[in-house]
DOTORFI-67508 format. One line per 2 residues: number of its first residue (from 1); for each residue x, y, z of C-alpha. Coordinates in nm, 4 decimals, padded with zeros to 6 digits, m for minus. Layout:
REM residues N
NUM> X/Y/Z ~ ...
This chain:
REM residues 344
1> 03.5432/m02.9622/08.7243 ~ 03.3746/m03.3079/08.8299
3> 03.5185/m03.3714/09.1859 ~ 03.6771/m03.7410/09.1971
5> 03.4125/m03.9290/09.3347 ~ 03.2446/m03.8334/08.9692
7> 03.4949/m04.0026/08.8271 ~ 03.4285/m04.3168/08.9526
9> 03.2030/m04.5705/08.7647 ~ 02.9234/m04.7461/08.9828
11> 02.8926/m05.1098/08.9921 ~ 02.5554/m05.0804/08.8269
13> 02.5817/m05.2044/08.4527 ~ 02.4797/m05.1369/08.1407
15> 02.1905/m05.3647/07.9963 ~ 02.3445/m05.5182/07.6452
17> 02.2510/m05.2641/07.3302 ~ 01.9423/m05.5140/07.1471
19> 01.9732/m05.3013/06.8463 ~ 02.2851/m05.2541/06.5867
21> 02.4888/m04.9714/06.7029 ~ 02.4092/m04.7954/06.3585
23> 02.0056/m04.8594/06.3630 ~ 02.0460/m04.7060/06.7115
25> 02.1639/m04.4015/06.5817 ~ 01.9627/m04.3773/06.3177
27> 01.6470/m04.4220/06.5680 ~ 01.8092/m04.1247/06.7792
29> 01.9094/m03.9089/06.4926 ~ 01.5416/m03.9349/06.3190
31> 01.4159/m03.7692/06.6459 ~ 01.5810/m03.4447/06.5943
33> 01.6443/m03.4755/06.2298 ~ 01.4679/m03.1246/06.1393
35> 01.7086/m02.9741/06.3953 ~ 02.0141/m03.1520/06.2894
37> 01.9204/m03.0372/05.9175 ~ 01.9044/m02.6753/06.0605
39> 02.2537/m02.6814/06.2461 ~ 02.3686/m02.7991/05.9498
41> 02.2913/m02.5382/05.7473 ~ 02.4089/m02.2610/06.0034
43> 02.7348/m02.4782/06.0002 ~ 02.7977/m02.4084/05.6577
45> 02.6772/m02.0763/05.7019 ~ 02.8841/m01.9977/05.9717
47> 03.2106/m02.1339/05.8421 ~ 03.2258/m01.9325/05.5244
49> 03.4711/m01.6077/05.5572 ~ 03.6233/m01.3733/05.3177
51> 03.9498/m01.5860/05.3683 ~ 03.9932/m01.7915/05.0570
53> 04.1905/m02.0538/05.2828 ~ 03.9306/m02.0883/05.5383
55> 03.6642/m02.1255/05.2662 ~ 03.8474/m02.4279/05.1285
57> 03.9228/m02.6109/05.4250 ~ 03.6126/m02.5422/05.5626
59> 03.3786/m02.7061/05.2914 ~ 03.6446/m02.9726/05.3452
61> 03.5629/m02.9711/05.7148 ~ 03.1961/m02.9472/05.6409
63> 03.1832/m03.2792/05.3541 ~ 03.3555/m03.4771/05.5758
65> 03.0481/m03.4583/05.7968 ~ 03.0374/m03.6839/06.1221
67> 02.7978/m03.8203/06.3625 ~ 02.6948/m03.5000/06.5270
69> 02.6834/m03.6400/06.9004 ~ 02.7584/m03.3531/07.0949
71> 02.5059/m03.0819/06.9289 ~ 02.2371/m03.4342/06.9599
73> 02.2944/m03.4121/07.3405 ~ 02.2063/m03.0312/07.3602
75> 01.8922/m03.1212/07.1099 ~ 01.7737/m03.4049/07.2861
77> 01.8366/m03.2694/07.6394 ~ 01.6369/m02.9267/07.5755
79> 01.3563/m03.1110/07.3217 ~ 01.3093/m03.3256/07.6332
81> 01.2272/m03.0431/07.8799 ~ 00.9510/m02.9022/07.6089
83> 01.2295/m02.6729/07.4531 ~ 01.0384/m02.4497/07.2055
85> 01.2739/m02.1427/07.0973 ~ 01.5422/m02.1357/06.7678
87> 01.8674/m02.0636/06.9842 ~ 01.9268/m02.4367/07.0385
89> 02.0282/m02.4388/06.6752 ~ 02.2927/m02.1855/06.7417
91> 02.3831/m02.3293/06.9919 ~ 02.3931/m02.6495/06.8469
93> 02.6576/m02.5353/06.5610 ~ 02.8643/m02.3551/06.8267
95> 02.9163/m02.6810/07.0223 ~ 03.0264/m02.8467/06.7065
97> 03.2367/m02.5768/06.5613 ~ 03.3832/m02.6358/06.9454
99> 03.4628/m03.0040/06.8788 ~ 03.5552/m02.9639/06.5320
101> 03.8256/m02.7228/06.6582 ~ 03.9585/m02.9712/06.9329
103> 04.0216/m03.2321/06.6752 ~ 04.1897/m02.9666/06.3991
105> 04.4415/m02.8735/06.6646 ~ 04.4573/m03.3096/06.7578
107> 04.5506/m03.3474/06.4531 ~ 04.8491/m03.1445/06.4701
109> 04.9806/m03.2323/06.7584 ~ 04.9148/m03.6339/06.7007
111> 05.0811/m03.5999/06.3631 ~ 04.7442/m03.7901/06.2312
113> 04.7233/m03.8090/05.8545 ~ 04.3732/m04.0003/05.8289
115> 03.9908/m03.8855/05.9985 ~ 03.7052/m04.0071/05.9121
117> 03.8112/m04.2021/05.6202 ~ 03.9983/m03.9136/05.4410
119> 04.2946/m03.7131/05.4855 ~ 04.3156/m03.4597/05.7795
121> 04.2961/m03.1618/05.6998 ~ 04.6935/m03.0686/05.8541
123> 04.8302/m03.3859/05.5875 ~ 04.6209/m03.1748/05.3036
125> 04.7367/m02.7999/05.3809 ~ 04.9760/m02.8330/05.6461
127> 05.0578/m02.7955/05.9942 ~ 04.9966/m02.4112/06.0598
129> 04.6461/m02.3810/05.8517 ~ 04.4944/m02.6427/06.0227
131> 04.5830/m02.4678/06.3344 ~ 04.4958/m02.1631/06.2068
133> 04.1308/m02.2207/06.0767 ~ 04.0813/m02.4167/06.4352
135> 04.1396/m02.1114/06.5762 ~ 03.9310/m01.9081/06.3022
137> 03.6331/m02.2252/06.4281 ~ 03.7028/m02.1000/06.7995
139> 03.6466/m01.7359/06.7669 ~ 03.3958/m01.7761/06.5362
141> 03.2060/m02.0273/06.8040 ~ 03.2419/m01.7399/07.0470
143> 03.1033/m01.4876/06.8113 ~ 02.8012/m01.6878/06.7649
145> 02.7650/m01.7253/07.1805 ~ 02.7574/m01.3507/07.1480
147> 02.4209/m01.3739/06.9174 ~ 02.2424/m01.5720/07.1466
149> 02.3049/m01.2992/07.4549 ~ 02.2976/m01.5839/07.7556
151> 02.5378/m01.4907/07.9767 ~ 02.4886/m01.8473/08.1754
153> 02.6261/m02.0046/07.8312 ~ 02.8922/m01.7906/07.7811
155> 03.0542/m01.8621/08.1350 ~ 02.9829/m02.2247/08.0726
157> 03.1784/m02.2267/07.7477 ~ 03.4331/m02.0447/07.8687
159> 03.5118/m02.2703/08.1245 ~ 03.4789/m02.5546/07.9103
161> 03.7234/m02.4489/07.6277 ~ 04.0122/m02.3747/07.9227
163> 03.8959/m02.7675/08.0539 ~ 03.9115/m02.9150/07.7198
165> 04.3234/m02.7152/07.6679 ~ 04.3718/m02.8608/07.9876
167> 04.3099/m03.1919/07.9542 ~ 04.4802/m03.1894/07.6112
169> 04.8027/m03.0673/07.7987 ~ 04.7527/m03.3783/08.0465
171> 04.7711/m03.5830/07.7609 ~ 05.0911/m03.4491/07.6878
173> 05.2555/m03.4815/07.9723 ~ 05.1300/m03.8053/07.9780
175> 05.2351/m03.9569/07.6945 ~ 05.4924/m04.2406/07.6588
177> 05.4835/m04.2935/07.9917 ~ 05.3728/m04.6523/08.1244
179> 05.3124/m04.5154/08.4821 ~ 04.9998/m04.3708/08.3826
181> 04.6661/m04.4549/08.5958 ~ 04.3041/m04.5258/08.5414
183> 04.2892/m04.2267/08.7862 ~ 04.5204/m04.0237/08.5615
185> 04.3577/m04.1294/08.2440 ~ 04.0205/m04.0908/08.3359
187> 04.0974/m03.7403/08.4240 ~ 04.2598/m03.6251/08.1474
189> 03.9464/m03.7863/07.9200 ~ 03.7321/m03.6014/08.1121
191> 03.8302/m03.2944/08.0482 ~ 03.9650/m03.3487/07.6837
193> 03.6650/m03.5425/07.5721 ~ 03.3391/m03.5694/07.8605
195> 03.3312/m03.1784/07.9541 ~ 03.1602/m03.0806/07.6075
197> 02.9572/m03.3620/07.6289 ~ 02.8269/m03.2606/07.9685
199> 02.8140/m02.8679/07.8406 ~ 02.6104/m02.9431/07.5225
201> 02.3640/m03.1459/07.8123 ~ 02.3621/m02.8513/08.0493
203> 02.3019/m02.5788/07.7818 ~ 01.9833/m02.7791/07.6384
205> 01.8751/m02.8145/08.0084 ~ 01.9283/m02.3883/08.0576
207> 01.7804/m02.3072/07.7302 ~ 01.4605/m02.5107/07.8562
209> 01.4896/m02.2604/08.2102 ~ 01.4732/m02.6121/08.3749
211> 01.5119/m02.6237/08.7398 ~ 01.8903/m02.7082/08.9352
213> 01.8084/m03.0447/09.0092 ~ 01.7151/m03.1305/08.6540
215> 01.9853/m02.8748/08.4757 ~ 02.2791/m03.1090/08.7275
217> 02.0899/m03.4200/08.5801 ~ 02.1490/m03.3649/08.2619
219> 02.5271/m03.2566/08.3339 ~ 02.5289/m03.5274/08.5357
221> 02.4213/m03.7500/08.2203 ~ 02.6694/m03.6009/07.9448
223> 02.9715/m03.5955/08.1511 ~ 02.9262/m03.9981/08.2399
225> 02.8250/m04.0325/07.8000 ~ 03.1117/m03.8532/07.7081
227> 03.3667/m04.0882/07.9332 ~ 03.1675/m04.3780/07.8324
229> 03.2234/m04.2557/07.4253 ~ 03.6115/m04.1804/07.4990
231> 03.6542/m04.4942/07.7130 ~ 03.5394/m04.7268/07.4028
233> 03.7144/m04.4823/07.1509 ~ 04.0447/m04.5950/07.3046
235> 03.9079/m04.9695/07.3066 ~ 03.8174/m04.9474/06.9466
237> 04.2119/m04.8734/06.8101 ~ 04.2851/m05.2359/06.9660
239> 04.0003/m05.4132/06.8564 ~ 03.8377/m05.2196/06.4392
241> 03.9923/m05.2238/06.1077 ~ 04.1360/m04.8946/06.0206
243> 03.8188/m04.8795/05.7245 ~ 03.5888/m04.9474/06.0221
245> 03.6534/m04.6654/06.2324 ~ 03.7901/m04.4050/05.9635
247> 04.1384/m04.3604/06.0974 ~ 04.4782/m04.5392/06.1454
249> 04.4971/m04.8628/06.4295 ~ 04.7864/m04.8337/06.6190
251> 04.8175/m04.4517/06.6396 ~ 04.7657/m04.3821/06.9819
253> 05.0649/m04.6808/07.0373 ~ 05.2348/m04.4447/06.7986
255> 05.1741/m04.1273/06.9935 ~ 05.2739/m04.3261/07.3145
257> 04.9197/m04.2609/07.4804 ~ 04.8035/m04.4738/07.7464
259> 04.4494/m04.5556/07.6877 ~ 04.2289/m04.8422/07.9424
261> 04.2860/m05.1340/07.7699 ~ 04.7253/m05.1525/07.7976
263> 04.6626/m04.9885/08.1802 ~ 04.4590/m05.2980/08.2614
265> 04.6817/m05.5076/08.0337 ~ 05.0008/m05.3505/08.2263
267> 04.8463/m05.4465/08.6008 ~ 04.7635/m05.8256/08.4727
269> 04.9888/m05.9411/08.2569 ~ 05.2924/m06.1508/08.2587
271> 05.6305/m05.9791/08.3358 ~ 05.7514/m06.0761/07.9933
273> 05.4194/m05.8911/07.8290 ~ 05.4776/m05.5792/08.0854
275> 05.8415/m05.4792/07.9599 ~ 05.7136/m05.5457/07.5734
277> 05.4479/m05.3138/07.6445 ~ 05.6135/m05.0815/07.8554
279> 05.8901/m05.0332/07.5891 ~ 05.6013/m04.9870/07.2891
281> 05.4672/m04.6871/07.4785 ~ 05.8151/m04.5435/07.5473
283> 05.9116/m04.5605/07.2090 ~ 05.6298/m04.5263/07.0384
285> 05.6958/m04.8578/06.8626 ~ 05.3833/m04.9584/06.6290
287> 05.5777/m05.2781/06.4815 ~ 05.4987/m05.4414/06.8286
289> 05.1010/m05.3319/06.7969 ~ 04.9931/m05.7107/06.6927
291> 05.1722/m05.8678/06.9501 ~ 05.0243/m05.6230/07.2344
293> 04.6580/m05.6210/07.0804 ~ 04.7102/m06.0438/07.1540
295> 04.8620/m05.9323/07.4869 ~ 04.5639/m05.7246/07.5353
297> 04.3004/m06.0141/07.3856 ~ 04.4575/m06.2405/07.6262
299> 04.3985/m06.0686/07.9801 ~ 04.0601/m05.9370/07.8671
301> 04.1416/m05.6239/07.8716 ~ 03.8951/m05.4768/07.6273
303> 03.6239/m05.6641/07.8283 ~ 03.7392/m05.5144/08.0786
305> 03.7366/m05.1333/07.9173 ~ 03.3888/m05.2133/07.7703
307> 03.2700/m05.3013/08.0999 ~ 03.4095/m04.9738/08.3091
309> 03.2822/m04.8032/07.9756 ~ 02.8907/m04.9811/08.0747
311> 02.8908/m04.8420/08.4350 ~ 02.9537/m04.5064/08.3246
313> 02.6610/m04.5190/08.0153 ~ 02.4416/m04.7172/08.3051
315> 02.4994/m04.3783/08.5405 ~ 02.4203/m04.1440/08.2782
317> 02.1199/m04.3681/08.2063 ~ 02.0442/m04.3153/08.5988
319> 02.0715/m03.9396/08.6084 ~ 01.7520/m03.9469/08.3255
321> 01.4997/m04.0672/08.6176 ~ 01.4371/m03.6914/08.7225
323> 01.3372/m03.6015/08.3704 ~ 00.9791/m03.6560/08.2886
325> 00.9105/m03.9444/08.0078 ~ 00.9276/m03.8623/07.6532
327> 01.0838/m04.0185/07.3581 ~ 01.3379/m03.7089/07.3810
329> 01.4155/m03.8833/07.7323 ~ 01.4081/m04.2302/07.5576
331> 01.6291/m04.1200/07.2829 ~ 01.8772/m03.9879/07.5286
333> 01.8439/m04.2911/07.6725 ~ 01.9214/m04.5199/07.3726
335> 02.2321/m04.2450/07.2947 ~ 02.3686/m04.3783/07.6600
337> 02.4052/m04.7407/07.4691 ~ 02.5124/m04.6092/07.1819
339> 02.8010/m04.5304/07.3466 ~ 02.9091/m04.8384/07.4475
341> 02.7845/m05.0626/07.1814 ~ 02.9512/m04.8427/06.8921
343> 03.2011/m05.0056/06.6457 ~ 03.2839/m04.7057/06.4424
């Protein structure tokens, strides 16, 4: 687990994104595309079972695609060390059968009914199959660890799945409650959301047998991505249209979580704005989301989210000096702004 002082941003920001958050990606993805192609053909491999149930909502799982982030860390990091072997691409599918998981078992427990543009996959079969092929997507992950025989992998992974339940569970406890901090909530996001991130990092760094220094670089690097991607995640259900980002504005109102933008809102805003917001996330209440997104507008509280969001890509960005140049290195580089500059 980071210790706190890794949770705090530095003051050192961000330089603005020149290219559209979608050519950026495309620039990053075309990299690695030969890889990606190959994970995701073991993903559908993988996710097939003699289970007629599992088969079905795992082609569902599998057409709904997605943008692949986590497994482009672990590609990029151990392409960038000179990475030659074929166990990055099981790897690869194991981190996303990881995430995939996470957000099966989100779904549930956020009563979500839209991902991605479509319907999740709990609105289509229910409650306890989506739970239950997340777990099938779990095991199945660990069985694949098994292939690969790294021990060093295995413990990571291990440790990372117990984080990620954790920080779910902090969530819960959290929610509806307007007392939360940006100490609280950055904790809980790091461990729900940054840990794989910083695991797929480290794992391309150990497949590449890089050396301590470098391996804690690039852990160093996904951890600070993956609270940079979460912190604008929560920005983006104040400030997209529900077609822009693929799921419901308003929901995490509706699920009474307490994201950056209403705990800066909360510390600046009038006392008249405070109890309106304070009583949305106690209740849950979406019919006041308009008024608190212009409560939000008018403190600047997303600039303020994007900006905490920048120091954290601009640290990640920092922890790349120790690697040697490359356009692996670059590409990691450009995924850092991606993070930030994303509107979907």
């Amino acid at each position: 687990m980071p210790t706190p002082s890794r949770l705090q941003p530095n003051k050192r920001q961000l330089r603005p994104a020149a290219t559209h958050p979608t050519t950026l990606l495309d620039e990053i993805m075309s990299l690695v595309s030969d890889d990606l192609s190959a994970i995701n053909r073991h993903i559908e491999n993988q996710i097939e079972s003699d289970v007629p149930l599992i088969r079905e909502i795992g082609r569902y799982i599998v057409d709904a695609g997605g943008k692949r982030l986590r497994p482009i860390t672990l590609l990029l990091a151990a392409r960038s060390l000179g990475y030659q072997g074929t166990a990055h691409i099981d790897l690869g599918a194991v981190i996303e059968f990881i995430h995939t998981a996470t957000l099966l078992h989100d779904d549930v427990v956020d009563k979500s009914d839209l991902r991605r543009g479509r319907k999740t996959t709990n609105a289509v079969w229910g409650n306890p199959a989506s739970v239950l092929v997340g777990d099938f997507l779990y095991s199945r992950a660990f069985e694949m660890m098994v292939a690969v025989d790294r021990m060093s992998v295995m413990r990571i992974m291990a440790a990372t799945t117990n984080r990620i339940s954790e920080g779910e569970v902090l969530q819960l406890l959290n929610a509806n409650s307007p007392n939360v901090s940006e100490a609280d909530y950055l904790e809980t996001i790091t461990r729900k959301t940054a840990k794989l991130f910083e695991s797929a990092a480290q794992i391309g760094a150990l497949l590449a047998n890089a050396a301590p220094a470098t391996e804690s670089a690039l852990a160093e690097f996904g951890l600070n991505i993956g609270i940079s991607f979460q912190i604008i995640d929560d920005a983006l259900d104040y400030r997209s249209e529900t077609e822009d980002i693929g799921k419901n504005t308003g929901d995490d109102l509706a699920d009474g979580k307490v994201t950056l933008p209403l705990i800066h809102a909360l510390r600046v805003c009038t006392p008249s704005d405070n109890s309106i917001i304070q009583t949305a996330i106690s209740t849950g209440d979406r019919s006041q989301f308009d008024t608190i997104v212009a409560i939000i507008e008018s403190t600047d509280s997303l600039a303020y989210t994007s900006r905490i969001a920048g120091e954290y890509a601009a640290q990640a960005q920092q922890a790349l000096e120790l690697l040697p140049p490359s356009d692996y290195r670059n590409a990691l580089s450009k995924l850092a702004e991606f993070s930030v500059s994303r509107t979907y």
